[in-house]
N, CA, C and O atoms as a DFTB+ gen file, in Angstrom:
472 C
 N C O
     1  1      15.775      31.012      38.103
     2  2      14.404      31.265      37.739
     3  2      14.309      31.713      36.277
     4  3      13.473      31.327      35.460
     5  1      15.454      32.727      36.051
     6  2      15.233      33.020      34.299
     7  2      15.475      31.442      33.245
     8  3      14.839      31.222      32.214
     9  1      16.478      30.563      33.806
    10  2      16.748      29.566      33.262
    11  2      14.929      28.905      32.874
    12  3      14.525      28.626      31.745
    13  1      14.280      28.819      33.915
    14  2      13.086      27.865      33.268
    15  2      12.304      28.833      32.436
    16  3      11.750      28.242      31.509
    17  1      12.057      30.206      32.456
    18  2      10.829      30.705      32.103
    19  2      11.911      30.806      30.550
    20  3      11.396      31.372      29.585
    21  1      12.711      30.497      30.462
    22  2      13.530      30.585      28.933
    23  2      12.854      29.429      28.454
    24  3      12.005      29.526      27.567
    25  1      13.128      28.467      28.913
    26  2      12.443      27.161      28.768
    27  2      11.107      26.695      28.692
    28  3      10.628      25.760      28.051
    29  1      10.623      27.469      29.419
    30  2       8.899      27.789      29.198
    31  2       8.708      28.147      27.961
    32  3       8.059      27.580      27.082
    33  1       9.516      29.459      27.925
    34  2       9.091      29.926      26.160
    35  2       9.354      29.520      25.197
    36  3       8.929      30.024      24.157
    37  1      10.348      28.202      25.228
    38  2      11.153      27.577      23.929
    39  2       9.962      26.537      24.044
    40  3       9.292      26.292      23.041
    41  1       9.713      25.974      25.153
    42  2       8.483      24.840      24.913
    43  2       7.356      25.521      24.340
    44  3       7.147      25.091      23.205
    45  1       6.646      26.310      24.644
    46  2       5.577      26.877      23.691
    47  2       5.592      27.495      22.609
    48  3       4.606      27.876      21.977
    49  1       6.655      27.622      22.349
    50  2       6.855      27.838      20.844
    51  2       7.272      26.631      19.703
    52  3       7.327      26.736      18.477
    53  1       7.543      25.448      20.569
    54  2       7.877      24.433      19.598
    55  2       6.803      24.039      18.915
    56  3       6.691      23.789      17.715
    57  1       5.513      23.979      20.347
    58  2       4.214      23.761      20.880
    59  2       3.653      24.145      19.424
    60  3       3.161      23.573      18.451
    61  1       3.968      25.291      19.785
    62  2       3.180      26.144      18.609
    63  2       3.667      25.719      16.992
    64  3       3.003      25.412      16.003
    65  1       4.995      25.843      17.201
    66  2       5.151      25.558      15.897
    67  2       5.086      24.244      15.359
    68  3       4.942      24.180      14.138
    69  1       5.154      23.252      15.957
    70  2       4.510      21.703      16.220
    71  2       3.111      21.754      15.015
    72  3       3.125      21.333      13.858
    73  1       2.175      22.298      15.629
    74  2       0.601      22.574      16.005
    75  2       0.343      23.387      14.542
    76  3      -0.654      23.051      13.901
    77  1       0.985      24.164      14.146
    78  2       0.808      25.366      13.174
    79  2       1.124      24.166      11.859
    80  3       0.269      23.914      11.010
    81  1       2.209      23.647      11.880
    82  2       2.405      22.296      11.093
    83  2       1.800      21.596      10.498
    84  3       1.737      21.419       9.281
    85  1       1.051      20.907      11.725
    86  2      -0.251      19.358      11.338
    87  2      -1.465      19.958      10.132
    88  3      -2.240      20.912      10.059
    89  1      -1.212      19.155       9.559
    90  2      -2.712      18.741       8.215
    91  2      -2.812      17.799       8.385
    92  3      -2.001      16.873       8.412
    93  1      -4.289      17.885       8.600
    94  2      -4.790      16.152       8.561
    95  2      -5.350      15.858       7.021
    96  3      -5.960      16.460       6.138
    97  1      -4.703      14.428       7.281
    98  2      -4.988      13.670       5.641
    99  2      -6.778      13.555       5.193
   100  3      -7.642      12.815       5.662
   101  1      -6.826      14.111       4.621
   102  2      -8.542      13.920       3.941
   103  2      -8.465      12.517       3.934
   104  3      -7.310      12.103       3.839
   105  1      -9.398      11.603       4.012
   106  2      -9.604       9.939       3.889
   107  2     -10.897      10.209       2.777
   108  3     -11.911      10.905       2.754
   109  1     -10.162       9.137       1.799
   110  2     -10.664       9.207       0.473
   111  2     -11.499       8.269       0.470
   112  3     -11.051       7.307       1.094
   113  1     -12.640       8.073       0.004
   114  2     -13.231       6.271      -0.515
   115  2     -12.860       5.908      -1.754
   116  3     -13.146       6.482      -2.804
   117  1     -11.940       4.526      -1.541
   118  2     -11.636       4.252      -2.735
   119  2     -13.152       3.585      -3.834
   120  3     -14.254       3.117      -3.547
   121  1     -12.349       3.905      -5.272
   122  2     -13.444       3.413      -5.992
   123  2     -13.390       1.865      -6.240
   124  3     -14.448       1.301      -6.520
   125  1     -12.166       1.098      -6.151
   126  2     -12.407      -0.363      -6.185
   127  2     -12.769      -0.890      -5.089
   128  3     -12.274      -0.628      -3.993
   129  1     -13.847      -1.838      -5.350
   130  2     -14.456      -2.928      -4.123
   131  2     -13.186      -3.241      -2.999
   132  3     -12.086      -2.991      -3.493
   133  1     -13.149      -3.601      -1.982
   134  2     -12.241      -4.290      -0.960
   135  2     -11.952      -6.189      -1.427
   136  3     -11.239      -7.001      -0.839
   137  1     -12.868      -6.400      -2.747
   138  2     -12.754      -7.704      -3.014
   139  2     -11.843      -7.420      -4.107
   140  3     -10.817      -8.097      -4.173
   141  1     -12.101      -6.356      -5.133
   142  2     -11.499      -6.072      -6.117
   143  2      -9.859      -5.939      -6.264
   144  3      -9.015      -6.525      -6.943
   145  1      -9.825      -4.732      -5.156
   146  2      -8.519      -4.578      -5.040
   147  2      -7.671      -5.754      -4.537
   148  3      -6.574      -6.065      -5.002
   149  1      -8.513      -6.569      -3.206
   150  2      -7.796      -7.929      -3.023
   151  2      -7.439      -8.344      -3.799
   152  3      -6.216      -8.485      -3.795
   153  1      -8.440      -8.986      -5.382
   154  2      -8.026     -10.143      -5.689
   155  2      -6.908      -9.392      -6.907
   156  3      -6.511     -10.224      -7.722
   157  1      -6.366      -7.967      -7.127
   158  2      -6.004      -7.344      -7.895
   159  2      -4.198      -7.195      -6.971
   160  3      -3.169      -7.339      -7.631
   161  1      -4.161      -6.926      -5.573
   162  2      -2.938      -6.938      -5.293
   163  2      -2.542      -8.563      -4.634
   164  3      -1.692      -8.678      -3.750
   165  1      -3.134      -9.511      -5.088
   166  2      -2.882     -10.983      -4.895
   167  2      -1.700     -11.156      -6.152
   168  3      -0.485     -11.348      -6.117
   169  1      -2.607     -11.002      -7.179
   170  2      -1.778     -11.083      -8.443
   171  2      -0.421     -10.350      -8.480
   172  3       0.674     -10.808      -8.806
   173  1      -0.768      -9.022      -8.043
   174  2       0.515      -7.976      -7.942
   175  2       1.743      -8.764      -7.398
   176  3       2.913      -8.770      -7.779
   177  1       1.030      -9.517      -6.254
   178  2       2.011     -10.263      -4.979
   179  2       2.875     -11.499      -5.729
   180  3       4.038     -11.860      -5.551
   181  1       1.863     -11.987      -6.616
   182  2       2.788     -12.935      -7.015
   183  2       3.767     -12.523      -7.998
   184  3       4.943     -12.808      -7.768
   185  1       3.440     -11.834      -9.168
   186  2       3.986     -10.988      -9.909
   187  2       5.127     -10.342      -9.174
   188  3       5.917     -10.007     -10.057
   189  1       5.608      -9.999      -8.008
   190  2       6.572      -9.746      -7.536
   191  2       7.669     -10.443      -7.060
   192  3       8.786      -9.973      -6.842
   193  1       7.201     -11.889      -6.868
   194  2       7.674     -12.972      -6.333
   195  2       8.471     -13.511      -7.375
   196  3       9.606     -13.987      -7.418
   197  1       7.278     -13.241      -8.477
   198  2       7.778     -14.180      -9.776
   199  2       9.620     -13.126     -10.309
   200  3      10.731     -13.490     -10.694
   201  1       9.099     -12.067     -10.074
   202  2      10.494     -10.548     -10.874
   203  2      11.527     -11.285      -9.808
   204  3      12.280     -11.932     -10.535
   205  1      11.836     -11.450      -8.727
   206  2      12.777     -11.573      -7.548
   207  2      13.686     -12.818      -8.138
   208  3      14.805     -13.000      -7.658
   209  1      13.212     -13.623      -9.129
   210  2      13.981     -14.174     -10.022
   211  2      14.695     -13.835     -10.995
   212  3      15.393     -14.781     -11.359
   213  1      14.850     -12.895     -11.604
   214  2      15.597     -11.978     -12.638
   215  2      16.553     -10.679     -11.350
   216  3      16.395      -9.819     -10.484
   217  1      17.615     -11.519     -12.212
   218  2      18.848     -10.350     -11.763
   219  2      18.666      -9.136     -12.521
   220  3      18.399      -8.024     -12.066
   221  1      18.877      -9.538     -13.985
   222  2      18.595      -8.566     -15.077
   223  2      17.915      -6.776     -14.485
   224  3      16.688      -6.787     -14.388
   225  1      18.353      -5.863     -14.248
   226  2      17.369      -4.973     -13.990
   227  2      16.731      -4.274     -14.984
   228  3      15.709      -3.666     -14.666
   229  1      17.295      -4.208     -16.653
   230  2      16.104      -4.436     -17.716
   231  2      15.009      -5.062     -17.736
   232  3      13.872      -4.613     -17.592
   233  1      15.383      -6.214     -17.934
   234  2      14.824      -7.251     -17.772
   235  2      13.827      -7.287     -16.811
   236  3      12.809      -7.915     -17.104
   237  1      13.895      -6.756     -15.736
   238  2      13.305      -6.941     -14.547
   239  2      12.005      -5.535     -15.007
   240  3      10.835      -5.790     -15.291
   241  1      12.436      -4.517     -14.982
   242  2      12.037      -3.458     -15.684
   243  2      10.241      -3.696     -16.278
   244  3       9.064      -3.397     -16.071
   245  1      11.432      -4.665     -17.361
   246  2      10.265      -4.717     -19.071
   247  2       9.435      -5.847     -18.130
   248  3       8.672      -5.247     -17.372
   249  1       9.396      -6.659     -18.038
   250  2       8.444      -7.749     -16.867
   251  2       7.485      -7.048     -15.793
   252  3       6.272      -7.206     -15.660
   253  1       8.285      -6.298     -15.122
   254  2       6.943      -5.726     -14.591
   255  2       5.749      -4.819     -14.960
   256  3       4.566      -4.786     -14.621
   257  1       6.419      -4.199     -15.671
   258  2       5.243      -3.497     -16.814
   259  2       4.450      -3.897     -17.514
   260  3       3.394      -3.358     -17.845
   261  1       4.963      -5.105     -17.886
   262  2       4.183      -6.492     -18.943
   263  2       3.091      -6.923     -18.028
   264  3       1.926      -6.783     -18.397
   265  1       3.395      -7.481     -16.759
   266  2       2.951      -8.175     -15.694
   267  2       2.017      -6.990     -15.022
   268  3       0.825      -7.127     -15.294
   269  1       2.277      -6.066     -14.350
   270  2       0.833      -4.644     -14.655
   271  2       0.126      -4.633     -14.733
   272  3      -0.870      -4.892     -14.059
   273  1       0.520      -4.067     -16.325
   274  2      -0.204      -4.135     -17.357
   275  2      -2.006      -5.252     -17.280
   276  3      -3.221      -5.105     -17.148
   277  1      -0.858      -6.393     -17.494
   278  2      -1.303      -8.073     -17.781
   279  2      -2.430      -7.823     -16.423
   280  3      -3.601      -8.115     -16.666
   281  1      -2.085      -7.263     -14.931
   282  2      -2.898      -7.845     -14.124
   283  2      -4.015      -6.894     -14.350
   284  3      -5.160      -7.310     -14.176
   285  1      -3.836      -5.777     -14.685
   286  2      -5.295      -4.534     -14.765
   287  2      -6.173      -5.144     -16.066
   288  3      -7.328      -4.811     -16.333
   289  1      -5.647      -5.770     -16.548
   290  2      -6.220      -5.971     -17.959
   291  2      -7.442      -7.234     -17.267
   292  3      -8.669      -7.196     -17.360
   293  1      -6.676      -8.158     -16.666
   294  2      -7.408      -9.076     -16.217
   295  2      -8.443      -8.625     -15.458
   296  3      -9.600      -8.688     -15.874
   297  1      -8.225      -8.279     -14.634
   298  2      -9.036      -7.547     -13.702
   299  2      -9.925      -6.555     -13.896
   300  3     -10.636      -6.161     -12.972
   301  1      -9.987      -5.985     -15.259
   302  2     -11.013      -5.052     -15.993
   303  2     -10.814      -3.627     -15.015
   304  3     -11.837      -3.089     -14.591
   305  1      -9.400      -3.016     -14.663
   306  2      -8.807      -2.329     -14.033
   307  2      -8.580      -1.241     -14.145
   308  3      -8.021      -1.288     -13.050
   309  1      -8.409       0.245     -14.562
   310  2      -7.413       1.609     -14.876
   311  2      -6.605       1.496     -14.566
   312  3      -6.471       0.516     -13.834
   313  1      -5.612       2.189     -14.774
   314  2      -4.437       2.269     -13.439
   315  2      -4.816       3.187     -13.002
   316  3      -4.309       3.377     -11.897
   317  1      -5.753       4.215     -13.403
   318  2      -6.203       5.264     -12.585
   319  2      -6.686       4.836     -10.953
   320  3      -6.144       5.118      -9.884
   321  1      -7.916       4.049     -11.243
   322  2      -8.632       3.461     -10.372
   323  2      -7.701       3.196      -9.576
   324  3      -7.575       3.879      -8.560
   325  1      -6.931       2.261      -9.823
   326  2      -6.098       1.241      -9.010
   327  2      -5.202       2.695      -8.263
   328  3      -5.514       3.060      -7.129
   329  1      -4.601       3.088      -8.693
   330  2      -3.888       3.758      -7.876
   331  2      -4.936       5.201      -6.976
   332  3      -4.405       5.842      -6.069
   333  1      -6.416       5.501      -7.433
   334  2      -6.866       6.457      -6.300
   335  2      -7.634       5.221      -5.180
   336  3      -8.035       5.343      -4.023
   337  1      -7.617       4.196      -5.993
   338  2      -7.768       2.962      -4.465
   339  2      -7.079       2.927      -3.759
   340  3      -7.352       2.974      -2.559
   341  1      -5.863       2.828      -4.251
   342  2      -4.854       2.530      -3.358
   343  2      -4.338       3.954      -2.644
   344  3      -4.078       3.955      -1.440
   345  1      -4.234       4.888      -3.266
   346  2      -3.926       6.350      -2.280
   347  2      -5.252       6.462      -1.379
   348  3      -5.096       6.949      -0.259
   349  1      -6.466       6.080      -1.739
   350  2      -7.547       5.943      -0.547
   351  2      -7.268       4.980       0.759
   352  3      -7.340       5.273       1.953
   353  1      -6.933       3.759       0.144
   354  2      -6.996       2.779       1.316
   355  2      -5.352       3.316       2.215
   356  3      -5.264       3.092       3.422
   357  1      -4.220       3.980       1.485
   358  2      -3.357       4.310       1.948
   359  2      -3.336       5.188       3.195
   360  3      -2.438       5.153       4.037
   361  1      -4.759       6.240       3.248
   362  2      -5.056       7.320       3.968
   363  2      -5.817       6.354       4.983
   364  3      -5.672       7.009       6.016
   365  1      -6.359       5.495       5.265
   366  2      -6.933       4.549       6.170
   367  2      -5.657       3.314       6.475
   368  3      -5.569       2.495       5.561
   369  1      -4.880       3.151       7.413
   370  2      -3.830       2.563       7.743
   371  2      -5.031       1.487       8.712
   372  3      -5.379       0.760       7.782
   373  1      -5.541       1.158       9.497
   374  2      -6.624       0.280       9.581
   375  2      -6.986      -0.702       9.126
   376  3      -6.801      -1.826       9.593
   377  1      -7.601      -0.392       8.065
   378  2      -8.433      -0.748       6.566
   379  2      -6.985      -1.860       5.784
   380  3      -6.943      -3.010       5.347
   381  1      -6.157      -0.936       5.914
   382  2      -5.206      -0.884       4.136
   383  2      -4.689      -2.405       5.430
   384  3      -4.790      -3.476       4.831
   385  1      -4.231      -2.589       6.866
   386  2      -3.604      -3.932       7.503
   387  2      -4.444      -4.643       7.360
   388  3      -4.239      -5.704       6.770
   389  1      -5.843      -4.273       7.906
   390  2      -6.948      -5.352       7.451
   391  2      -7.346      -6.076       5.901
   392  3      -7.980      -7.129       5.833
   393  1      -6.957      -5.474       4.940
   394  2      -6.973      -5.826       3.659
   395  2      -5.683      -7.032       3.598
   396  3      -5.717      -8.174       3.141
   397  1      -4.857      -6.475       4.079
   398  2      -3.799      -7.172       3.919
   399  2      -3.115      -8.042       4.753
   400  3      -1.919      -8.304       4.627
   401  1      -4.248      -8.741       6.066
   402  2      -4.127      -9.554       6.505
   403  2      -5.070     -10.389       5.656
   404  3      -4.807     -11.591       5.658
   405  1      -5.819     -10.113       5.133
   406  2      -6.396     -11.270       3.976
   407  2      -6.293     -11.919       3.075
   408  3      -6.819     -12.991       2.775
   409  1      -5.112     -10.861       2.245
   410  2      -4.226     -10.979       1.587
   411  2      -3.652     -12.077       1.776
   412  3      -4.067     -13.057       1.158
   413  1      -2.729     -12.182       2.530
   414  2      -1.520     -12.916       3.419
   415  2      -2.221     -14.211       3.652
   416  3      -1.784     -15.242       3.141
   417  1      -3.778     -14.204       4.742
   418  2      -3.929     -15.473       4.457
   419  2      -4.568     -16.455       3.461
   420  3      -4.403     -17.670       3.560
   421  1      -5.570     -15.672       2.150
   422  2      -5.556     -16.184       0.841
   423  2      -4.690     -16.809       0.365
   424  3      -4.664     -17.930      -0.143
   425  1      -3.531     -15.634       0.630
   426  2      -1.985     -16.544      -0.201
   427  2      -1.856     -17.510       0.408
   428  3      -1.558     -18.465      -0.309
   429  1      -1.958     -17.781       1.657
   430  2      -0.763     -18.859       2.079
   431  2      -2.168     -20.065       2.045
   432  3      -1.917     -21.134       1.490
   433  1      -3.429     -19.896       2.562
   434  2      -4.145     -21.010       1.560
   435  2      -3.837     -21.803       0.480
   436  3      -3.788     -23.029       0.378
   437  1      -3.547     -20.522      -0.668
   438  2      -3.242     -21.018      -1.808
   439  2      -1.902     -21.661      -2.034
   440  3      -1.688     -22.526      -2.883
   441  1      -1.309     -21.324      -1.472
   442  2      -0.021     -21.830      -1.430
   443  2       0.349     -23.269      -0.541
   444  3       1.403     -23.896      -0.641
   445  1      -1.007     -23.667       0.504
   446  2      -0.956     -24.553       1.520
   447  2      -1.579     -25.751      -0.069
   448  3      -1.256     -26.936      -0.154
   449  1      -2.249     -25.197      -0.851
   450  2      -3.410     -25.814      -1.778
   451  2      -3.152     -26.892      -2.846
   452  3      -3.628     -27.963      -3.224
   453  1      -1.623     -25.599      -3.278
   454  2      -1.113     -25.460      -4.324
   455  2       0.268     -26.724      -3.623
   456  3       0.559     -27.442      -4.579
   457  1       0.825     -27.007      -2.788
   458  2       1.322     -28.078      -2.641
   459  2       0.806     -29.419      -2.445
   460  3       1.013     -30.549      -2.888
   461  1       0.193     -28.953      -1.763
   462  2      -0.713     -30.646      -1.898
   463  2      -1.096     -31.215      -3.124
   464  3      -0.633     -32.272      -3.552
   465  1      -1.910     -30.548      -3.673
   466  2      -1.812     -30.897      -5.324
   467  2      -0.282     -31.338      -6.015
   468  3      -0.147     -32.172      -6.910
   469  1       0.398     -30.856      -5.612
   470  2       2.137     -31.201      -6.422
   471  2       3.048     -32.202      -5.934
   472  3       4.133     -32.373      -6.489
């Protein structure tokens, strides 16, 4: 009988200390559109595809920064923005798969598009 009520008390104290633990994540609204950021981590996507060709890890380095850079610029972007979008849509796990099942099938459109043409 002492064996469980030991056990009783180790469970409610994990309980507790479990519980005493949890913060819940504030959910942010991001400031870029859901079109914006799409058509902003499309580019990112390829831009990553394109680096996976360079061994170089300089090289690889100075390219992605260029390439960045290159996509916020296009996109009339911050990196501020871009990244409290993205720590927003990050706090919505939902949202951030649903974005990025659109993602996925834009690309492969484009990519279904982009062969036929070639």
């Amino acid at each position: 009988m002492q064996k469980y009520k030991i056990l009783w008390v180790i469970t409610i104290f994990f309980v507790l200390v479990v519980s005493a633990c949890y913060k819940s994540v504030p959910v942010q609204k991001p400031i870029l559109s859901e079109e914006k950021i799409k058509a902003v981590l499309k580019d990112v996507h390829i831009a990553e595809a394109l680096l996976t060709e360079t061994s170089d890890r300089r090289k690889k380095d100075s390219l992605a920064r260029l390439y960045y850079t290159q996509i916020l610029r296009i996109h009339n972007v911050s990196p501020e923005d871009f990244d409290q979008s993205m720590n927003a849509y990050f706090t919505s796990p939902g949202v951030l798969d649903s974005l990025y099942q659109k993602i996925i099938l834009d690309l492969s459109k484009e990519k279904k598009s982009f062969k036929k043409n070639n």
